[in-house]
C-alpha positions as CSV (number, residue, x, y, z in Angstrom):
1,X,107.7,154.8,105.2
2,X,105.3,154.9,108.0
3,X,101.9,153.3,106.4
4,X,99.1,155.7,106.3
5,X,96.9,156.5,109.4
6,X,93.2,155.4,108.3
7,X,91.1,157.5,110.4
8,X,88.1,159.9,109.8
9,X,86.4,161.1,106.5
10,X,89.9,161.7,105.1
11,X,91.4,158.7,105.9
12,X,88.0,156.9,104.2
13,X,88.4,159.5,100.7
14,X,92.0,158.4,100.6
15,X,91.4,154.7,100.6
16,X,88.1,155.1,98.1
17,X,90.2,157.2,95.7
18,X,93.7,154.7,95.6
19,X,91.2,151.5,95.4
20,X,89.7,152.7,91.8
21,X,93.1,153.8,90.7
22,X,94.0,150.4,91.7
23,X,91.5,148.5,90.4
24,X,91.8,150.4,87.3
25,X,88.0,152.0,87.8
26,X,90.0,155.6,87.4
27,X,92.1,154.3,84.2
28,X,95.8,155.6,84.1
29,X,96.3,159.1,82.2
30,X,92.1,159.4,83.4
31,X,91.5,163.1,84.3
32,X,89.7,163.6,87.4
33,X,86.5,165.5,87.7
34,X,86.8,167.3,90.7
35,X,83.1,168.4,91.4
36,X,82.0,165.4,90.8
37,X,84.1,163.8,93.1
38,X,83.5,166.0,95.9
39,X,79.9,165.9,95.5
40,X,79.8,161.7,95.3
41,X,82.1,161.5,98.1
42,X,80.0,164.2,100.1
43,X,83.4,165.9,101.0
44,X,84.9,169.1,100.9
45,X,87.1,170.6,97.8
46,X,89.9,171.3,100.4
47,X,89.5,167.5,101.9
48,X,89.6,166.0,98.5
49,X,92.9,168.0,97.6
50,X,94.1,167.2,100.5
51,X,93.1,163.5,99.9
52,X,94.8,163.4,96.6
53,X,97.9,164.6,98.0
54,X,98.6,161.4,100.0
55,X,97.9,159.9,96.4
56,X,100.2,162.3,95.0
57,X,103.2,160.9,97.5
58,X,102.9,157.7,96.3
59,X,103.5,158.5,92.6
60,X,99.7,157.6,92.0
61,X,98.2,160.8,90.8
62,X,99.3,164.3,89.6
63,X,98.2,167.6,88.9
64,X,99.3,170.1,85.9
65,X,97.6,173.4,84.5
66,X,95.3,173.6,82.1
67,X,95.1,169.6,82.5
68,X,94.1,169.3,86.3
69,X,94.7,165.8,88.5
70,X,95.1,162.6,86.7
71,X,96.6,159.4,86.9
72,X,100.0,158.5,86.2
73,X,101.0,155.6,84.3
74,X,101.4,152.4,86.5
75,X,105.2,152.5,86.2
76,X,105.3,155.7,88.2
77,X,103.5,154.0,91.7
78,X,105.5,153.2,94.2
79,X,104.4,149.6,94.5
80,X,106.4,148.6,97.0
81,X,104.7,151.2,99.7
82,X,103.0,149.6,102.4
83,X,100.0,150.9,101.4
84,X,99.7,150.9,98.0
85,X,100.3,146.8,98.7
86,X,97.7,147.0,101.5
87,X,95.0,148.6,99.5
88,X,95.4,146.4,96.9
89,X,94.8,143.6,99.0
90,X,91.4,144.9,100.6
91,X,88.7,143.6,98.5
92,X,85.7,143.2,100.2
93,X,85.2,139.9,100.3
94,X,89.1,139.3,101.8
95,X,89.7,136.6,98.8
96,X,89.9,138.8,96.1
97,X,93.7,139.1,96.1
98,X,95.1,139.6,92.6
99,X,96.9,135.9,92.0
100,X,100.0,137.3,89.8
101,X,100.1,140.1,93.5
102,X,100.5,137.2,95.2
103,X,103.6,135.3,92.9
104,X,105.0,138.3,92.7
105,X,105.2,139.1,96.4
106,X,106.1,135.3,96.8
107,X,109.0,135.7,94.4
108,X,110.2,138.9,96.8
109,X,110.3,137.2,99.8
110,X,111.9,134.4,97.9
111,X,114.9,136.4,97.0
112,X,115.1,138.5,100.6
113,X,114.1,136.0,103.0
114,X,116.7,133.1,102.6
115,X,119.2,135.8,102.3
116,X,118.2,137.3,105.3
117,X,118.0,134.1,107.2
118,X,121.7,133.4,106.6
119,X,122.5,137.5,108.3
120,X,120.3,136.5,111.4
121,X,121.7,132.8,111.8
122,X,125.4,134.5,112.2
123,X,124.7,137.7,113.9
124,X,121.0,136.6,116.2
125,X,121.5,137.5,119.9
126,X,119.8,135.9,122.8
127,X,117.1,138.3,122.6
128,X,116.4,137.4,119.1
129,X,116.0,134.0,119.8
130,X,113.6,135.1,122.5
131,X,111.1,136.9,119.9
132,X,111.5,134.3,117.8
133,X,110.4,131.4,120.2
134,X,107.5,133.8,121.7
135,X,106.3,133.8,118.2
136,X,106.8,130.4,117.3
137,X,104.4,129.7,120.7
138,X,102.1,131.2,119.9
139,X,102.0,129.7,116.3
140,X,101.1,126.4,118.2
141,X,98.6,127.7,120.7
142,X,95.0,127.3,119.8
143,X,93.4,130.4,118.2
144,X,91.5,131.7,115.2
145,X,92.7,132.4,111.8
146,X,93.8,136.2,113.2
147,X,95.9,134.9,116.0
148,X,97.8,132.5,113.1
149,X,98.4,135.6,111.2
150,X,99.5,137.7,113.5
151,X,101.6,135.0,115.0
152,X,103.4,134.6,111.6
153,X,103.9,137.6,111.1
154,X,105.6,137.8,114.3
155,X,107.9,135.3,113.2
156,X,109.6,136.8,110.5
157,X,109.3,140.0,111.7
158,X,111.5,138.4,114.3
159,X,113.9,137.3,112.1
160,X,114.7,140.2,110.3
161,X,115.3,141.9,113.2
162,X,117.9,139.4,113.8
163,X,119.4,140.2,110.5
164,X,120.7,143.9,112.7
165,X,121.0,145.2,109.3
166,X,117.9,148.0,109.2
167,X,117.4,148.6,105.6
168,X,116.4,144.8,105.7
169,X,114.4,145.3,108.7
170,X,112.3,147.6,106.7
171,X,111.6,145.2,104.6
172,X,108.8,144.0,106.8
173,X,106.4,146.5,105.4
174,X,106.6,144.7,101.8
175,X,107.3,141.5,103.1
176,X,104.2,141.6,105.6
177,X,101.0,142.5,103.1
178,X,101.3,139.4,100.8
179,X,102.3,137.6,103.8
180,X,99.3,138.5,105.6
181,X,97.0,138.0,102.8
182,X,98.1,134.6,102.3
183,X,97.8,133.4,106.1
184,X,94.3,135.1,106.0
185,X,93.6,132.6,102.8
186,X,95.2,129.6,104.4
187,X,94.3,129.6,107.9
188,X,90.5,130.1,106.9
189,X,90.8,127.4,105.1
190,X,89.8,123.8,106.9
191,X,92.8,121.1,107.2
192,X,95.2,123.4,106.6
193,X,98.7,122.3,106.8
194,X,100.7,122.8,110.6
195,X,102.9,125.9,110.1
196,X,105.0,125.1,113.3
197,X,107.6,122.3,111.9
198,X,108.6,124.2,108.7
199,X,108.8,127.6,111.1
200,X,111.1,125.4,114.2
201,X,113.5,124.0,111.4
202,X,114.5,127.7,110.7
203,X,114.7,128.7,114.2
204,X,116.5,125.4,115.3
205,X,119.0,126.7,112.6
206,X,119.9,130.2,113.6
207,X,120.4,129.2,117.0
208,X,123.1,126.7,116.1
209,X,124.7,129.6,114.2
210,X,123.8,127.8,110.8
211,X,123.6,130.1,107.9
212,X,123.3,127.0,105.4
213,X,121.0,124.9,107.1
214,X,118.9,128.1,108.1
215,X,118.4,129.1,104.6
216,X,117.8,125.3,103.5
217,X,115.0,125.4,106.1
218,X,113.9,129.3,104.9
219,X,113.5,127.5,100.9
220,X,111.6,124.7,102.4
221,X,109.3,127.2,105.0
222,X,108.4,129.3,101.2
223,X,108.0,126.1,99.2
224,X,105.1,125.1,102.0
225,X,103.6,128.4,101.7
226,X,103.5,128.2,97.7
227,X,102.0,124.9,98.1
228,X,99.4,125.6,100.5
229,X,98.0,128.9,98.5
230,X,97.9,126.9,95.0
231,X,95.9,124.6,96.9
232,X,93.3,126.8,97.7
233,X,93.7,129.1,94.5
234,X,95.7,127.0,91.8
235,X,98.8,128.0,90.5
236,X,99.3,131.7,90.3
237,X,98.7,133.8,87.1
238,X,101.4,134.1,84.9
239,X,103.6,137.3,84.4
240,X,101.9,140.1,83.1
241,X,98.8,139.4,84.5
242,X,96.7,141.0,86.8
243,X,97.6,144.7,85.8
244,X,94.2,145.8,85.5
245,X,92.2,146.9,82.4
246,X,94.7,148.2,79.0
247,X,94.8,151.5,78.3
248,X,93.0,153.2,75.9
249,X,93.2,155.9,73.3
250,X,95.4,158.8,74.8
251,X,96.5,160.0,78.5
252,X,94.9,163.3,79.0
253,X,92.2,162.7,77.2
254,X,90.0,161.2,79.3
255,X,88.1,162.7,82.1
256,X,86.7,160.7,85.1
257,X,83.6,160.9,86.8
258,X,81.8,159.1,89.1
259,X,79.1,156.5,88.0
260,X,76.8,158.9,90.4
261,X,76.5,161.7,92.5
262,X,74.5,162.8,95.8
């Protein structure tokens, strides 16, 4: 799915609205108070609806008769949408990402990555291996924390391209929010650890063709990148946490409103 445009007094409303979903702010089963919404937010009734509709899409929020919009249980959001991930990444700060987010991220590209390593080390083409080196270059070249990041991401963008297979290709969109909010975390930080080695070994392995040695290096590349975020954060929340606030009493029983209106 193509991730949501951000643009203009909508785009802004959308973002506000699935950030205290998110966060839990607007509990789950919480009924939304329209009026008070629209005046807090200084929008219009229409451009909230329509606001809430994007929500909607993404399994976040519904709407019924006689109940109005609430919030659906967390087991109805479609987590792995490029935005819901991306929106839960954007604290303010930029280091507020949710620690059990981030293992559980890191456990999805632990399953898809070496997997997909092995598809792109048997079926790459020169052009692959052309994206791939471009990104690996500019992995080494001097830069700020934004050119690393970007750079990485290139990288395994790159190589599941290489995989030809485009469901996996898709993957990017999952793969690419933890991913960047990790790099953003370790890059900033000083004496971080050279990303090029661990990134060559798995390039030096699909070009010779070698599925096993490619997915050796991909285990080792993840490894590094486990070890370089517990550094900065500590080991990552166990299962279960991280889910925001419990739920209280009742869904549909519960109204939302704003802390304040204009």
């Amino acid at each position: 799915m193509t991730p949501y445009a951000r643009r203009g007094v909508h785009g802004q409303t959308v973002e506000t609205l699935a950030r205290r979903v998110l966060s839990g702010e607007i509990a789950e089963g919480a009924t939304l108070d329209m009026a008070a919404l629209q005046s807090e937010l200084d929008v219009s009734l229409t451009a909230l609806r329509e606001s809430l509709k994007v929500l909607a899409a993404k399994g976040m929020v519904d709407a019924r008769q006689k109940r109005g919009t609430f919030v659906r249980p967390r087991s109805d959001w479609n987590l792995l949408d490029a935005d819901v991930l991306r929106w839960q990444f954007s604290e303010s700060d930029g280091t507020g990402a949710d620690p059990a987010l981030l293992r559980n991220l890191g456990e999805v590209r632990g399953i898809i990555e070496p997997a997909a390593v092995r598809l792109a080390a048997a079926r790459r083409t020169d052009a692959d291996l052309e994206a791939l080196e471009a990104a690996l270059t500019a992995m080494g070249q001097e830069g700020g924390a934004s050119d690393a990041v970007e750079a990485d991401l290139a990288f395994h963008r790159a190589l599941l391209a290489a995989t030809h297979n485009e469901l996996l290709e898709r993957m990017e969109m999952v793969i690419e929010s933890g991913l960047a909010q990790r790099d953003r975390l370790v890059h900033s930080a000083p004496h971080s650890e050279d990303p090029v080695p661990s990134h060559r070994a798995v390039l030096d392995a699909v070009r010779d063709r070698d599925p096993d040695g490619a997915e050796h290096a991909m285990r080792a590349l993840l490894d590094q990148a486990t070890r370089d975020l517990d550094k900065l954060s500590g080991p990552c929340a166990p299962p279960g946490a991280g889910r925001g606030p419990p739920r209280e009493g009742r869904p549909g029983h519960r109204r939302y409103a704003p802390a304040r209106a204009f």
